[in-house]
C-alpha positions as CSV (number, residue, x, y, z in Angstrom):
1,X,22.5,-16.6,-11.1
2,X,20.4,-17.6,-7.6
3,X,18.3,-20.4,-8.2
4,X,15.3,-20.1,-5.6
5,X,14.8,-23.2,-4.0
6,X,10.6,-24.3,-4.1
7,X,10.1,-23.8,-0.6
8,X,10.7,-20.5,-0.9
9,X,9.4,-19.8,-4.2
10,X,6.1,-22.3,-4.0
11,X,4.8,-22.0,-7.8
12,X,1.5,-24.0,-8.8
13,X,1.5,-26.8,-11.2
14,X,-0.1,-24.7,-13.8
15,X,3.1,-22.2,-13.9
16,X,1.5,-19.5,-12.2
17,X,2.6,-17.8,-8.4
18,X,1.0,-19.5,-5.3
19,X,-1.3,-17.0,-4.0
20,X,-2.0,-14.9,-6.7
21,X,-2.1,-17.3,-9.4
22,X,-1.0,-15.2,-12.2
23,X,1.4,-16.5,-14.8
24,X,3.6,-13.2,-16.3
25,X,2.5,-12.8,-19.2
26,X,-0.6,-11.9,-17.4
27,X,0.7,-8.8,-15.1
28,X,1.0,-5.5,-16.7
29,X,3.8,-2.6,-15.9
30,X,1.2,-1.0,-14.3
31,X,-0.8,-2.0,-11.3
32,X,-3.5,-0.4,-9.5
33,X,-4.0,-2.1,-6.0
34,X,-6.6,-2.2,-4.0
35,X,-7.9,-4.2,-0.6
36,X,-11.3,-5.4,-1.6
37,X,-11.3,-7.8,-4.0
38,X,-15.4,-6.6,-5.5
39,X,-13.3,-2.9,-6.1
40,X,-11.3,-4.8,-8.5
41,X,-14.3,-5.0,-11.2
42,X,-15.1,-1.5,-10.5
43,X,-11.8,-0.3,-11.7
44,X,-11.8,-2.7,-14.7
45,X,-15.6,-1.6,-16.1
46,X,-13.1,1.9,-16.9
47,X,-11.3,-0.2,-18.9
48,X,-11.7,-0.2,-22.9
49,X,-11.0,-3.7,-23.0
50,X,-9.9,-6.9,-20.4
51,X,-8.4,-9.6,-21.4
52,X,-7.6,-11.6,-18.4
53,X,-10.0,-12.0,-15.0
54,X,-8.9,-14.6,-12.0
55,X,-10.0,-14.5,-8.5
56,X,-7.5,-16.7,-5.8
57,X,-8.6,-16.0,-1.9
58,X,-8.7,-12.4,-1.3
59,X,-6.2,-11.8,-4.3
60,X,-9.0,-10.9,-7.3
61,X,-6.9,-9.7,-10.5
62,X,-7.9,-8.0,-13.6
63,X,-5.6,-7.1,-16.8
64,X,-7.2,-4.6,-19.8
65,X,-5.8,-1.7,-21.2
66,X,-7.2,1.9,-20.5
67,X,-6.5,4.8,-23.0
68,X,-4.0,2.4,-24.8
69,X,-1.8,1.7,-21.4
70,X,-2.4,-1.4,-20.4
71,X,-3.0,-2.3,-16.7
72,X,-3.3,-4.7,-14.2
73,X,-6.0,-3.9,-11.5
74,X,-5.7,-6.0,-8.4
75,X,-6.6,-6.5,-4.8
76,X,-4.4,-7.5,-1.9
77,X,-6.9,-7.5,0.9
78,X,-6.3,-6.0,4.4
79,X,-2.6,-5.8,6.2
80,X,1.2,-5.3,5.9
81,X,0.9,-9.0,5.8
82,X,-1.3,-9.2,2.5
83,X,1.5,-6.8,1.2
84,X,4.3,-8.9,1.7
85,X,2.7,-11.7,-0.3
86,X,1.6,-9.4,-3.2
87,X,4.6,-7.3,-3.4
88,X,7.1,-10.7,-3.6
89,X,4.9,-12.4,-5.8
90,X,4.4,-9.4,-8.1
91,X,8.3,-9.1,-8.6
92,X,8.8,-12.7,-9.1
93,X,6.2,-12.7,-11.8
94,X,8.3,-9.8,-13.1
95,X,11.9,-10.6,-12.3
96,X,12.1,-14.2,-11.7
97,X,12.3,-17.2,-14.8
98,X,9.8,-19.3,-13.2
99,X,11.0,-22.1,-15.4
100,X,14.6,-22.2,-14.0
101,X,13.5,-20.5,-10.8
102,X,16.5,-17.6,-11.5
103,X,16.6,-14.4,-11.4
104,X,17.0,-13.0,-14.2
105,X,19.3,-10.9,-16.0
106,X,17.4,-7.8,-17.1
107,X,15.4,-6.1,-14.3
108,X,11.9,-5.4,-15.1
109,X,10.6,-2.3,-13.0
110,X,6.6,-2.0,-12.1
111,X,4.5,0.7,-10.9
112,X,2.5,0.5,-8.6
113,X,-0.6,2.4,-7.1
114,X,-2.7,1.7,-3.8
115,X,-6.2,3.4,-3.8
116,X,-7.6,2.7,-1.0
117,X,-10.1,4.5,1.9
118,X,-8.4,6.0,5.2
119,X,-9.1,8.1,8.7
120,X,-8.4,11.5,8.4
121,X,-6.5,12.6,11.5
122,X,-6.0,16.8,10.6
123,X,-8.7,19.0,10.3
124,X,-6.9,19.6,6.7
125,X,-8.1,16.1,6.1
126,X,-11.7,16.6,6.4
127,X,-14.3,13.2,4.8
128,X,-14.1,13.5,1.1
129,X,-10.2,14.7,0.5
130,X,-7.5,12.4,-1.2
131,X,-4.4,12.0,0.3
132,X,-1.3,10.6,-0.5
133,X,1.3,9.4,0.9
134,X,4.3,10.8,1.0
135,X,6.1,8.7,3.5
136,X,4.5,5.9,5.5
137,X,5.0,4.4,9.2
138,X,4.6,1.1,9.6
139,X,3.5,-0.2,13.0
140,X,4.1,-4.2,11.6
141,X,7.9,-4.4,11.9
142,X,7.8,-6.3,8.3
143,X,10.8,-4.4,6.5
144,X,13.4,-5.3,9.5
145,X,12.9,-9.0,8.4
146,X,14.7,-8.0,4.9
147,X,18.4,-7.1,4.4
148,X,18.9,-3.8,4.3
149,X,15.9,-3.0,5.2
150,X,17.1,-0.2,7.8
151,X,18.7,1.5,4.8
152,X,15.7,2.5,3.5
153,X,14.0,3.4,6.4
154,X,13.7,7.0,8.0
155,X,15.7,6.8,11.3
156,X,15.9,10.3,11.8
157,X,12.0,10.3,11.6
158,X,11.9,6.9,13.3
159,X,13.8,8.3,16.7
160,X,11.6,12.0,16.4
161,X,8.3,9.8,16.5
162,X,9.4,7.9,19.0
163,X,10.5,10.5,21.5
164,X,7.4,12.7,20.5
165,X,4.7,10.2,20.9
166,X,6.6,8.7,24.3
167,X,6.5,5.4,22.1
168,X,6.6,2.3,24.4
169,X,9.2,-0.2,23.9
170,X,6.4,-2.8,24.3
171,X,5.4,-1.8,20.8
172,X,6.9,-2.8,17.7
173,X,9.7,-0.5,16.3
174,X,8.1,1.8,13.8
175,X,9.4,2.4,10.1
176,X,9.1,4.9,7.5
177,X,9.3,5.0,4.2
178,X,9.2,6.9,1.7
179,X,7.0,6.8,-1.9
180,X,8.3,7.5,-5.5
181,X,9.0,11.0,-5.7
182,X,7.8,11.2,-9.2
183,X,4.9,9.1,-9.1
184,X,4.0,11.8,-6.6
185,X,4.6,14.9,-8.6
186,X,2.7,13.2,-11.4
187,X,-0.3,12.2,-9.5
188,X,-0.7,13.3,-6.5
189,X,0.3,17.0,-7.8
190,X,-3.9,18.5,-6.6
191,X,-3.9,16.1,-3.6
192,X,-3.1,16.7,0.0
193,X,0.3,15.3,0.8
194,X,1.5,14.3,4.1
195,X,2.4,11.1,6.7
196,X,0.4,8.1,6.3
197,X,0.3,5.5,9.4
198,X,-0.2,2.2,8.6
199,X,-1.9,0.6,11.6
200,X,-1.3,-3.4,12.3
201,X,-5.1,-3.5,12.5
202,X,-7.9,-2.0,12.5
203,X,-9.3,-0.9,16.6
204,X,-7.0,-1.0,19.0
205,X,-4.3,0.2,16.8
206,X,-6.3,3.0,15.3
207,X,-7.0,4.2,18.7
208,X,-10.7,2.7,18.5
209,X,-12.1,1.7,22.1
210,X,-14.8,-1.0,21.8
211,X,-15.1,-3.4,24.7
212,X,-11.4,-4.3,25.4
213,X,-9.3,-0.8,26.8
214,X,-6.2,0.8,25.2
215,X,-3.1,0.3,26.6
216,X,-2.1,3.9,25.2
217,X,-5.6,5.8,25.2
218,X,-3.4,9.2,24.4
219,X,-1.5,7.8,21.3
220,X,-3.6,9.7,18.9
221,X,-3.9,12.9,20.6
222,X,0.3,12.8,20.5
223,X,0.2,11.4,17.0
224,X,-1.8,14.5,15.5
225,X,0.6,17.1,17.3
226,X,3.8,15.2,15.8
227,X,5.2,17.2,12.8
228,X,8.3,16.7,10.5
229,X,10.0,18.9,8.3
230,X,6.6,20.6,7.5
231,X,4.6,16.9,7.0
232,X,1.8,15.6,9.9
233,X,0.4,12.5,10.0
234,X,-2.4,12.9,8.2
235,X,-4.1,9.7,7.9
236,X,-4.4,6.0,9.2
237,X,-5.0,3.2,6.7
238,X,-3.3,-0.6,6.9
239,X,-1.3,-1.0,3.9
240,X,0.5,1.9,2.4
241,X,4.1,1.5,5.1
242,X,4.7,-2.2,3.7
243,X,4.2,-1.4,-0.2
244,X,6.5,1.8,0.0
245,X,9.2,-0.1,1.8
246,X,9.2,-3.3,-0.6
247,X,8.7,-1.5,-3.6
248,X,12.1,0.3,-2.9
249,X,14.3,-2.2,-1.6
250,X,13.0,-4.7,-4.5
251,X,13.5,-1.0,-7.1
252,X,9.8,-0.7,-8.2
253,X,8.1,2.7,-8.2
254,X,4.9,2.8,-5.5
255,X,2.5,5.3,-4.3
256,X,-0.7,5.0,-2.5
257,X,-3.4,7.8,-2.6
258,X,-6.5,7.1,-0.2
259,X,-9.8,9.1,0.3
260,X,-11.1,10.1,3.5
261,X,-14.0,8.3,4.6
262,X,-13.7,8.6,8.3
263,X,-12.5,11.9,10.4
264,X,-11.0,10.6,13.1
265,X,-10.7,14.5,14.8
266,X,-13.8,15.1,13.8
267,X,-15.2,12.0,15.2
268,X,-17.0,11.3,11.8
269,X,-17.5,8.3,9.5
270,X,-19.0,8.2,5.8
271,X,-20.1,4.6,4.8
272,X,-21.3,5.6,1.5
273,X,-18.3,6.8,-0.6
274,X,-18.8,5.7,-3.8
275,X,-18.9,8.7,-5.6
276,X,-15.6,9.8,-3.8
277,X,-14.1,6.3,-4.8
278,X,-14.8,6.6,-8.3
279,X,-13.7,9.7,-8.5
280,X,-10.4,8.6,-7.5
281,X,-9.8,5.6,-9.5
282,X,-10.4,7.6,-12.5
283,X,-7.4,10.3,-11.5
284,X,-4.8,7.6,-10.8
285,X,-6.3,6.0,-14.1
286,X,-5.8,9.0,-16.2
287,X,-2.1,9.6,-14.5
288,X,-0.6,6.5,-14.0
């Protein structure tokens, strides 16, 4: 068996994962994700009961059980880059003896779903829908720091984009990946389905012009017209590329489902979602 070595494992003196500060015992099968850490309590007042509540940074985590399945609500905060900290910590929690720092022998699969809030960019997509998705692009580069991370990413997409969108080599190479197909049948099954773009932030990347110009001001308009085997891109959000990708090289089921609060071909934003959000967290409650 591996051993991971502390420096790249770094585990606090209490026994619990650096960022996150969660022992195992503490993480459900479950999770729902989120960015913002005050969503966290939102989820958890649906649960019957809670029996663990720790806050570390951005990372805010709540276990309970909901309908006798018991879950583990968390946030990750904003980025690929907040993903890649989450996702490794999560499986280490669940497939790593943190005593003996090895891996260990039986795996221990999770599931895992991102609700989150996105920018429509179809007309199909108007403020209000949820969206999953399907398959994901990442802008961040993130999965081609992992082995075999091309393996799971969509070339044949990957080169189409490209050539339709006249993507400049300047840019980072884009990835795809795809979600659980079951985890979409069996919630996402009354949702709109298509290609989510996970942007490395949120202006400039999004195509939003606010006092520094756009080195590719046409981006989006190519970027609504690309289509592939029947899916657009239907919505830009910051997360959803990096937790698809992880969760299948590392063998974990993942899914994120986002409602539209801005309609970025309508030119519309909505600011006051709540109801919408609610609404949300209690479908992927009810069907995770």
């Amino acid at each position: 068996m591996r051993t991971i070595p502390p420096d790249h494992l770094p585990i606090n003196t209490d026994g619990s994962v650096f960022h996150l500060h969660l022992k195992p015992e503490q993480l459900a099968d479950k999770v729902v994700m989120m960015g913002d850490p005050e969503r966290v309590p939102v989820v958890a007042a649906y649960f019957d009961s809670i029996e663990f509540d720790r806050q570390s940074r951005e990372f805010r985590t709540i276990t309970g059980t909901y309908n006798g399945k018991r879950i583990t609500a968390l946030s990750h905060g904003i980025g690929c880059d907040n993903i890649d900290i989450v996702m490794t910590e999560l499986d280490a929690l669940a497939n790593i003896d943190l005593q003996t720092r090895e891996v260990k022998k039986d795996f221990r699969q999770l599931t895992l779903v991102r609700i989150g809030t996105s920018g429509g960019l179809q007309p199909f997509c108007p403020i209000g829908t949820y969206v999953i998705s399907e398959i994901s692009m990442g802008m961040d580069g993130l999965i081609f720091f992992y082995e075999n991370g091309e393996r799971i990413a969509n070339k044949e997409l990957s080169l189409q984009f490209m050539a339709h969108t006249r993507w400049s080599g300047s840019l980072a190479q884009p990835y795809f990946a795809a979600s659980d197909e079951e985890l979409i049948k069996r919630i996402g099954f009354d949702m709109i389905k298509g290609i989510t773009i996970s942007a490395s932030g949120f202006y400039g990347p999004q195509g939003r012009h606010v006092r520094l110009g756009l080195s590719h001001p046409e981006m989006n308009k190519r970027i609504e017209s690309f289509e592939y085997n029947g899916l657009k891109i239907a919505n830009y959000e910051m997360e959803s590329a990096a937790l698809a990708a992880l969760a299948a090289l590392m063998g974990h089921k993942a899914l994120t489902a986002c409602v539209i609060i801005a309609g970025r071909y309508s030119g519309g934003m909505n600011t006051d979602y709540k109801g919408s959000f609610d609404e949300l967290i209690q479908k992927v409650l009810d069907r995770i």
